[in-house]
N, C-alpha and C positions, 0 to 999 in steps of 0.2 A: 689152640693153634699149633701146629706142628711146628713151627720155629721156636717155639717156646717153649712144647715139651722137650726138642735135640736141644737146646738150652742147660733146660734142669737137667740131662742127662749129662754132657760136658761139666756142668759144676758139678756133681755127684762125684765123678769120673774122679775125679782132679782133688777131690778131699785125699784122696790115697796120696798126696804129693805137695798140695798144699799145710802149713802149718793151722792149729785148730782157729786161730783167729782170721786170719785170712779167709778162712770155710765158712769159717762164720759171715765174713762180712758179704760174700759171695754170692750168699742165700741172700742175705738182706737186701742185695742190690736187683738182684729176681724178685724178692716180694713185690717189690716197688715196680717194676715194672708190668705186676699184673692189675696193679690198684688204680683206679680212677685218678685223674689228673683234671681240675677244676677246668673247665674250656667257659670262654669266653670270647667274645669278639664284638665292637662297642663300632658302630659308624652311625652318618649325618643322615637327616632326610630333613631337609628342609630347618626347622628350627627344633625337632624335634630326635634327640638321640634314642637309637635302636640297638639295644645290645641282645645278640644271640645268644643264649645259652644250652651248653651241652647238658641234657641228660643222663650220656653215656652211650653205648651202642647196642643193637642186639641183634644176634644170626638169624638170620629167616631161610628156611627154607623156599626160593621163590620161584623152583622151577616145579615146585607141586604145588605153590598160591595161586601163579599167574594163570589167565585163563588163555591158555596158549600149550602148544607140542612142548615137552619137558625138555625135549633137547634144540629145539629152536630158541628157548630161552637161554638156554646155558650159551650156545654159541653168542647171543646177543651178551652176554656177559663178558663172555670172554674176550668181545672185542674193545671192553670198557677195561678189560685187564681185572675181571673181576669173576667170583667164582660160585658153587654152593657149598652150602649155606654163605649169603652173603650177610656180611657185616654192616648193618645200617644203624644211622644214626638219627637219635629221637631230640627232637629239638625242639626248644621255647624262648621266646621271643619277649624282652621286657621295653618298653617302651615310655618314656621319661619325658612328657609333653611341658615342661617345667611347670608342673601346675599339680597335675595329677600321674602318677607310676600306676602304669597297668601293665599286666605280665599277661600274653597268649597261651593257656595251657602252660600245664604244671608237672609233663614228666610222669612218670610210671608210679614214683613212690616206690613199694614192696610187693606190685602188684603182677610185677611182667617179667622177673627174675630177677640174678645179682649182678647186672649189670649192666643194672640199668636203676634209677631212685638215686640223681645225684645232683638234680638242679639246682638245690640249696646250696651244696657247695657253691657249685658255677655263680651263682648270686652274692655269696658272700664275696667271692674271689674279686668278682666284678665291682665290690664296694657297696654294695646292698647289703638289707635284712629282710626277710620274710615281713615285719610289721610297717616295713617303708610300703608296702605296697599298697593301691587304692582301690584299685580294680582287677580282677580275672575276668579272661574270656577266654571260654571255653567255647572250640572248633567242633567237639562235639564231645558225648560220655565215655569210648572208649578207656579202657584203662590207663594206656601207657600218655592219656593225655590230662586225666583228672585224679591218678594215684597220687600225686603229690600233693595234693589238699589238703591230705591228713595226715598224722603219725600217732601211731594207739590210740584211735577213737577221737583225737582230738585237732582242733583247725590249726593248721600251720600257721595260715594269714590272718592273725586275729584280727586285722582293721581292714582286712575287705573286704567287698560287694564282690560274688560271684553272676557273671553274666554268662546264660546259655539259651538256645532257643528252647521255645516252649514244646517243640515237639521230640527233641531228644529227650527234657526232662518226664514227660507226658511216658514216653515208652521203657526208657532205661530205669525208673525209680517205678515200674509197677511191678507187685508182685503177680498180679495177673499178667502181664506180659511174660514174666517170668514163668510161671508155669506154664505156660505154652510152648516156649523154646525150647528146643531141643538139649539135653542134658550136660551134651560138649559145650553150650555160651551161655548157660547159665554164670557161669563165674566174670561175663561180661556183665551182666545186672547185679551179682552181688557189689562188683568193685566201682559200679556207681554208685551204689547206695552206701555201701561205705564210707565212698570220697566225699559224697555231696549233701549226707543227709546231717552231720554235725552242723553245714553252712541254714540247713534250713530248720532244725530246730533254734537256728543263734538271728532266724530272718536276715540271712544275710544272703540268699536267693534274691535274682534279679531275673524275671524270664521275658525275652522279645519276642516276638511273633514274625516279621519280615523281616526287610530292609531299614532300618533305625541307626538313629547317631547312640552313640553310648558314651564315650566324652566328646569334647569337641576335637575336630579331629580324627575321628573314627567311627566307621560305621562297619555297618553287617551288611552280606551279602549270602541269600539263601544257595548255599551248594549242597541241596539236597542229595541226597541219594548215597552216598557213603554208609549214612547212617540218615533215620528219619529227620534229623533237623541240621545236619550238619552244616556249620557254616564257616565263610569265609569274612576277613576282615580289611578292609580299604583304609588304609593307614595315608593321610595327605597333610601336607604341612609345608605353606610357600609354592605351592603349584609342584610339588615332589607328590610322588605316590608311591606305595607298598601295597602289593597283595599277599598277607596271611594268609595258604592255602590251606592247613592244617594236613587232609589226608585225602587231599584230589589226586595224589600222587606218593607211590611207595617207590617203586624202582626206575631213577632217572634213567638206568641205562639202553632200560628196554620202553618204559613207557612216554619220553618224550617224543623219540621216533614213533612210535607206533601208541597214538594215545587211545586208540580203541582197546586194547587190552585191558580189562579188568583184573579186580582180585579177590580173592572167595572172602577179604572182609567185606567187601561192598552188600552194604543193604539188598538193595535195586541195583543192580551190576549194568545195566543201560543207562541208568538215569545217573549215575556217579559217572558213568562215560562222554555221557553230553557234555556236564559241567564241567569236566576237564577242560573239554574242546574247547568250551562258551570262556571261561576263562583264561586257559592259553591264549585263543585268538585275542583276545581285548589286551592281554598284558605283552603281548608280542608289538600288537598296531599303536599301543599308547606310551614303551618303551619304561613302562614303569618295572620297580623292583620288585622282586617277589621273592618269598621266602616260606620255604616247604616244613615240614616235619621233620621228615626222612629223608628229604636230602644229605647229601656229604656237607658235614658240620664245615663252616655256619647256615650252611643251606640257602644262601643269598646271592642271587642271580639276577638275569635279563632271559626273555626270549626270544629266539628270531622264526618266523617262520619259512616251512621249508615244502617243497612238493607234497610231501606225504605226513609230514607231523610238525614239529619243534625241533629247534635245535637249541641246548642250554649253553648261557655263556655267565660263568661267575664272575660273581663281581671280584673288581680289581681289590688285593689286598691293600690295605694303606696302613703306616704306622702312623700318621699324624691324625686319627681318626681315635 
């Protein structure tokens, strides 16, 4: 970031004039500010607490992603006060039914650069352990959503069941599908089979096929098209609803307004375009809460609709939550 390199340049500057301990502690107060910071954020749904967790953030290039003029995009950025490469953020979702802890997607791991592979902190911060957990569900096999599974070859979540549709696992963990791909996304099937394949030597694969409950409480909902299986998750509890969207949506600023725009991650770049719609529409008219990936951390909203698209409205912060 340019604010940070005219930073480090001001304390460099200022060593000529600063005493060597004060230089010192200078730098240390810049390291700190380039190092991950545990995020968390803990509210209600009913009887059931929802804590967001930050993974950390990562730049995207989104005026050469989105399938849209490179400079129609930028301006729609700009009017979000936002710019390229924009700075997004990868989010997971733990969910505490007092019964059984399930956690929606797991963050990058080591899979999608430095920073990003930080949801463990966020968990601990939040008062969790990786072996408190009972369940995963995975939105789909992308990296930056099932890299945190593992660390060197081995399972994070010793005591959980991993839940994914049967047709991401069917695609992303073949090496025949792999050879087919194109040489640029091949490193998207190795880092599934990476993330996934210790859970299924340990059977601790769980695969659905549609719309299924997985605890109570929670069910699947097929948003194909992203990726071959990718899904979404209906979180209800006391007549409250959440929708998990995982990755029906990268850039709020441009793609609430204008939810026909795809992104060259999309599988089927039409069929990942429907499901936005089909799910906006329902979570707009049923006023339930929904919560993104890539949203701006915590990623936890409403939606309202509008002549031409969506309009996002975050949810209210609260500290008594």
């Amino acid at each position: 970031m340019k604010i940070v390199k005219f930073t480090r340049y001001l304390v460099l500057a200022s060593s000529l004039l600063l005493p060597f301990s004060a230089f010192n502690q200078a730098v240390a107060q810049q390291d700190s500010i380039d190092k991950f910071a545990p995020g968390f954020y803990r509210t209600q749904l009913g009887q059931f607490d929802v804590i967001a967790l930050s993974d950390g953030t990562v730049d995207l290039p989104m005026d050469k992603l989105l399938h849209q003029d490179s400079e129609t995009t930028k301006q729609q950025l700009e009017e979000s006060f936002l710019s390229v490469p924009t700075e997004t953020s990868v989010n997971g979702y733990l969910i505490d039914t007092d019964g059984e802890l399930v956690l929606i997607d797991t963050g990058a791991g080591n899979l999608f650069g430095p920073t990003l592979g930080n949801i463990i902190e966020s968990l601990n911060a939040a008062g969790y352990s990786p072996s408190d957990v009972d369940h995963i569900l995975i939105t789909h096999l992308h990296p930056d959503h099932v890299g945190g599974l593992t660390k060197e070859g081995n399972r994070v979540f010793v005591n959980a069941t991993v839940h994914a549709n049967q047709r991401d696992l069917d695609f992303w963990l073949s090496d025949k599908e792999m050879s087919k791909a194109p040489e640029a996304n091949k490193g998207f099937f190795q880092g599934a089979m990476a993330s996934l394949n210790p859970y299924v030597k340990a059977n601790k694969i769980s695969a659905f096929n549609a719309n299924e409950q997985i605890v109570k409480g929670i069910n699947t909902d097929a948003t194909h098209g992203h990726t071959p299986g990718h899904t979404s998750y209906i979180v209800q509890s006391d007549g409250e609803e959440m929708w998990v969207i995982g990755d029906l949506i990268h850039a709020g600023a441009v793609q609430f307004s204008h939810p026909q725009i795809t992104i060259d991650f999309d599988s089927v770049p039409q069929q990942a375009k429907k499901q936005r719609e089909r799910i906006f529409s329902h979570v707009a008219k049923s006023k339930a809460l929904m919560a993104g990936a890539h949203l701006q951390f915590p990623g936890l909203g409403h939606l309202r609709e509008t002549k031409s698209g969506f309009e996002w409205v975050s949810a209210n912060y609260s500290r008594l939550r």
